[in-house]
C-alpha positions in Angstrom: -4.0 11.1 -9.8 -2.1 14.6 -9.8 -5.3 17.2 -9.7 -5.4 21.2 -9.5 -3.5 21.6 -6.3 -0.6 19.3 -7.6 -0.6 20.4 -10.9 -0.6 23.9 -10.2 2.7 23.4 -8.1 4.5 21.5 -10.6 3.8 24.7 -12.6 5.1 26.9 -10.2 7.8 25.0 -9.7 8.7 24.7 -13.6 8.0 28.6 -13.9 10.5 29.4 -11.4 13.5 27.2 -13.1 12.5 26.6 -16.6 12.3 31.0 -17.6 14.8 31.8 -20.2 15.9 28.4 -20.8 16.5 26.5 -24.3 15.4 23.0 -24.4 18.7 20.8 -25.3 16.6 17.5 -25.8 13.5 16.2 -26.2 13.0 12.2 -26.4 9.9 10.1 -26.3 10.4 6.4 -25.2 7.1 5.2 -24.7 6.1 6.4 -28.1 1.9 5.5 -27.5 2.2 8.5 -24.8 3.2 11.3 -27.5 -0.4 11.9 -29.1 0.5 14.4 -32.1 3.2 13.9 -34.8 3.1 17.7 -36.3 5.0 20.0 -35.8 7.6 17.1 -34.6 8.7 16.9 -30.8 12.3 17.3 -32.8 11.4 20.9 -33.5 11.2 22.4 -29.7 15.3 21.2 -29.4 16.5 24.9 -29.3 13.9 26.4 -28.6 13.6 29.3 -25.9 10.9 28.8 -22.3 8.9 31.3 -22.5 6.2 30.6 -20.0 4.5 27.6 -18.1 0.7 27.7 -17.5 -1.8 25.3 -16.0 -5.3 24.2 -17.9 -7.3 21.9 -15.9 -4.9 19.1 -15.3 -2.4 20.0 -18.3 0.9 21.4 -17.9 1.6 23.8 -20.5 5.5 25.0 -21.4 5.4 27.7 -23.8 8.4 28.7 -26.1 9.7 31.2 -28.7 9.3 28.7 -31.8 6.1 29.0 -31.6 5.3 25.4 -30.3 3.8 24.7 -26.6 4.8 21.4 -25.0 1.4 20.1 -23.4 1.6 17.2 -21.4 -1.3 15.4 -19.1 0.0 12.8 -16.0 -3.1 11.1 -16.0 -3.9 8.5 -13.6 -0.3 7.2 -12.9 1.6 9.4 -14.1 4.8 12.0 -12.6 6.9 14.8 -13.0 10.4 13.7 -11.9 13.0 16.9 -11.7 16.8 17.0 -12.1 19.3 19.5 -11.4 21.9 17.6 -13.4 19.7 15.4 -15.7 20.8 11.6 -16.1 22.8 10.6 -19.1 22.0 6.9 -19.0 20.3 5.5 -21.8 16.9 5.1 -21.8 15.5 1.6 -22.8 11.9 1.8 -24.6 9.7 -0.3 -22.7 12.3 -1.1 -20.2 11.6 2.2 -17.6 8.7 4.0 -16.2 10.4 6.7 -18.3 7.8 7.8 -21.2 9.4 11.1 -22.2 13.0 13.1 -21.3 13.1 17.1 -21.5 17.0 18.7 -21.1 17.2 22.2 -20.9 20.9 24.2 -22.1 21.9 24.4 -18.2 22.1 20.6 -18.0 18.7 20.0 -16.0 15.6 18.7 -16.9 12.7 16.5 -16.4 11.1 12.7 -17.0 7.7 12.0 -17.0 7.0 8.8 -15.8 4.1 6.4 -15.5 3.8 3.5 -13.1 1.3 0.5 -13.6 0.6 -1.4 -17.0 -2.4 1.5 -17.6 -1.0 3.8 -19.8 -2.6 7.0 -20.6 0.1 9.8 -20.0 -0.6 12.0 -22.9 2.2 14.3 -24.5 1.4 17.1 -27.3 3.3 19.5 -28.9 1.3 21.5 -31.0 1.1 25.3 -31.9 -1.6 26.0 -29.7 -2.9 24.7 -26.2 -6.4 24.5 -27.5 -5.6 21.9 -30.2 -5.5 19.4 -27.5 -9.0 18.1 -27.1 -8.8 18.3 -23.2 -8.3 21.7 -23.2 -10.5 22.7 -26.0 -13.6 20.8 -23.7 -12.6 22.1 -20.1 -15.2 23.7 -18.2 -14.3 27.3 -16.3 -11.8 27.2 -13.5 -13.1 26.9 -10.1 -10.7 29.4 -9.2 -10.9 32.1 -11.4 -11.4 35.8 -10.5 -14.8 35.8 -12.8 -16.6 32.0 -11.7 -18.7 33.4 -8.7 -21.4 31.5 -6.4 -23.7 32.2 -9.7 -21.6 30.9 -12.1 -21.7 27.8 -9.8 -24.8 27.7 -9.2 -25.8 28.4 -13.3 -23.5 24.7 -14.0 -25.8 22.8 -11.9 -28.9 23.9 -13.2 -31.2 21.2 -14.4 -28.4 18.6 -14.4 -29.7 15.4 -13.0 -26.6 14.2 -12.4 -24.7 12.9 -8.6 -22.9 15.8 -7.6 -20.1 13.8 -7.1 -19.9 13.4 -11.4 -20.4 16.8 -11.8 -17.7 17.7 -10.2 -15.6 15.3 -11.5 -16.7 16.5 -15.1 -13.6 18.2 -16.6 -16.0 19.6 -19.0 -17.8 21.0 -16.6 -15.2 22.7 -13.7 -11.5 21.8 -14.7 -9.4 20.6 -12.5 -11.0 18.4 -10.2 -10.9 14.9 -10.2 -11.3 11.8 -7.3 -9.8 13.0 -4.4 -10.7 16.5 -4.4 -14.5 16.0 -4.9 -14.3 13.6 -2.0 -12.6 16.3 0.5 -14.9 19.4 -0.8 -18.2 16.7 -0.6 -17.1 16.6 2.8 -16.6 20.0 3.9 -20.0 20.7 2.6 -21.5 18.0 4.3 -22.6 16.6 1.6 -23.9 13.3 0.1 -22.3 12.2 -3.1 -24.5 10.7 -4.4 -27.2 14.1 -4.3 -28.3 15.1 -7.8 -27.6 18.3 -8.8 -30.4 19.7 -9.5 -31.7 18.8 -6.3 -29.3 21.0 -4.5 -31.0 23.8 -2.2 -29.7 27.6 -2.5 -28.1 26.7 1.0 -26.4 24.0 0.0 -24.9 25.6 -3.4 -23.6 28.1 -0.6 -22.2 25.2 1.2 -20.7 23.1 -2.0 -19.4 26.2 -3.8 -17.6 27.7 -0.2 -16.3 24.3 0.4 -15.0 24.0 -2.8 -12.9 27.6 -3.4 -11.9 26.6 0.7 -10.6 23.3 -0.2 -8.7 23.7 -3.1 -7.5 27.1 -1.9 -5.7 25.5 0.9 -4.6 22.7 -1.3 -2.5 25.2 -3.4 -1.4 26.6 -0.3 0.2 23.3 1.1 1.7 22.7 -2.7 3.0 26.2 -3.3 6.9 26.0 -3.1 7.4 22.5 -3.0 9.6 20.5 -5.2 8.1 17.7 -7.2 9.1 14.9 -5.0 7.1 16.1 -2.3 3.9 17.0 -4.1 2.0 13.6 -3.7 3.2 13.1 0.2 1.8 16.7 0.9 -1.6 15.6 -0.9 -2.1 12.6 1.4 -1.3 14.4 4.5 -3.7 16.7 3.5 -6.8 14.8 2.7 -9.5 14.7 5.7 -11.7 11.8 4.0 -10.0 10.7 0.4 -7.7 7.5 1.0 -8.9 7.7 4.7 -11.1 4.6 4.9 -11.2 3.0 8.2 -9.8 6.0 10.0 -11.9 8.6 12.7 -13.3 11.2 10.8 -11.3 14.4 11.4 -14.8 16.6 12.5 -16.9 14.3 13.9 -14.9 10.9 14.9 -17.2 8.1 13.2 -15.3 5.7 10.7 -14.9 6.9 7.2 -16.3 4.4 4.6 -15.6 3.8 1.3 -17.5 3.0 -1.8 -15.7 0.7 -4.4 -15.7 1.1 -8.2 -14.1 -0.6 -10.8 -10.9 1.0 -11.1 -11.2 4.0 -7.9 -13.3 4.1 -4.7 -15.0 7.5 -2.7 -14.5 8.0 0.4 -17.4 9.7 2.9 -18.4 10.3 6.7 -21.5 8.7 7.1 -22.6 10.9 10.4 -21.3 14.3 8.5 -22.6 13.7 5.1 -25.8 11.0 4.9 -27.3 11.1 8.2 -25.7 8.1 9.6 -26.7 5.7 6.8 -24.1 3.9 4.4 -23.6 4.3 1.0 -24.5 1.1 -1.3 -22.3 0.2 -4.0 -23.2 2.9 -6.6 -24.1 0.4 -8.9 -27.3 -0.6 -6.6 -27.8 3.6 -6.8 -29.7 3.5 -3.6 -29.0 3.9 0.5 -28.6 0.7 2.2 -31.4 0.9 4.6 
């Protein structure tokens, strides 16, 4: 799943090409991914790019009419770019292909979704926060004004794994599975502690580990095209998707926990004191 790091370079990447342009087309052909019917998709064709901007996970095209196209890649979802956009025909429910964008210069964009799962989400509306994702996202991790007190004030009283909390768009936008797994890690950190239960020390730890991590992240996604986004994720993930391989500080195995539709990855020696995680569903240690 494409999370801050990603997301944020796909803006970048469609701030630097989409400025100034008029969109040319704008076709839906998986039509249970567009999730709003007024003002019509119809009515961005012609209209002028006049910014791109990131909420959370949502990629957010602005343009003179007035109308913002929203979009969300969910779990399975893609940005695929083109300097000279495709003129084949797109077959509903033939292609991965769930909306085309053309811009006046002949390029554009598909989103695309793989797997039978579909929950790409497409908007256009007037404003960003009359898509329900947005209106409920929690403060950006990253912004100039969410300090270690900020931080710290979200995890008050909540009895809740830290590894849900984090997840929580709600809560701090932006990051999901993979993320939480990498920052849990650099904190050396459990998942499965509760929040509330966290020391002032280890806030330190969780909320330095978490600016650190998805700081870098941006970093390593800043200039690069599309195609190369989700490669650069993988090769930059120390525990996430790493199960079975030598954990990059302290060399023990790194396990994994399975759910029913995603898995965590941890270190057992940097994050639980050598014990392994039981299924979460048994919510305990394995002794």
């Amino acid at each position: 799943m494409p999370e801050m790091p990603e997301v944020e370079g796909l803006v970048e990447f469609l701030r630097g090409r989409l400025a100034g342009l008029r969109v040319d087309k704008a076709t839906v052909s998986a039509i249970n991914a567009l999730k709003t019917y007024s003002p019509p998709l119809t009515d961005l064709v012609g209209a002028q790019v006049t910014g791109v901007e990131r909420h959370g996970k949502f990629v957010d095209i602005a343009t003179d009419g007035g109308i913002h196209l929203v979009f969300h890649l969910a779990k399975a979802g893609w940005l695929r770019w083109y300097d000279a956009l495709p003129t084949t025909l797109i077959k509903p429910g033939k292609t991965p292909i769930a909306l085309r964008v053309g811009f006046d210069d002949g390029s554009g964009f598909d989103l695309t979704e793989a797997g039978t799962k579909k929950s790409l989400a497409v908007y256009a509306v007037t404003d960003p926060a009359e898509v329900t994702g947005i209106a409920r996202l929690g403060p950006d991790p990253l912004d100039d004004d969410f300090g270690r007190a900020e931080f710290g004030a979200l995890l008050t009283g909540r009895r809740t794994q830290i590894k849900g909390v984090l997840r929580d768009q709600s809560i701090i936008a932006g990051v999901g599975n993979a993320y939480s797994d990498d920052i849990l890690h650099a904190a050396k950190m459990s998942p499965y502690a509760l929040a509330a239960t966290l020391t002032d020390d280890e806030v330190d730890r969780l909320f330095t580990a978490m600016t650190t991590t998805l700081t870098e992240a941006i970093e390593a996604a800043r200039g690069k095209p599309p195609a190369e986004l989700k490669d650069a994720k993988r090769r930059g993930m120390r525990v996430h998707g790493r199960r079975g391989e030598a954990c990059p500080v302290c060399g023990d195995e790194v396990r994994s926990v399975f759910f029913a539709d995603n898995s965590l990855e941890y270190c057992p020696t940097c994050q639980t004191g050598g014990k392994l995680l039981a299924d979460r569903r048994l919510s305990r240690l394995l002794k």
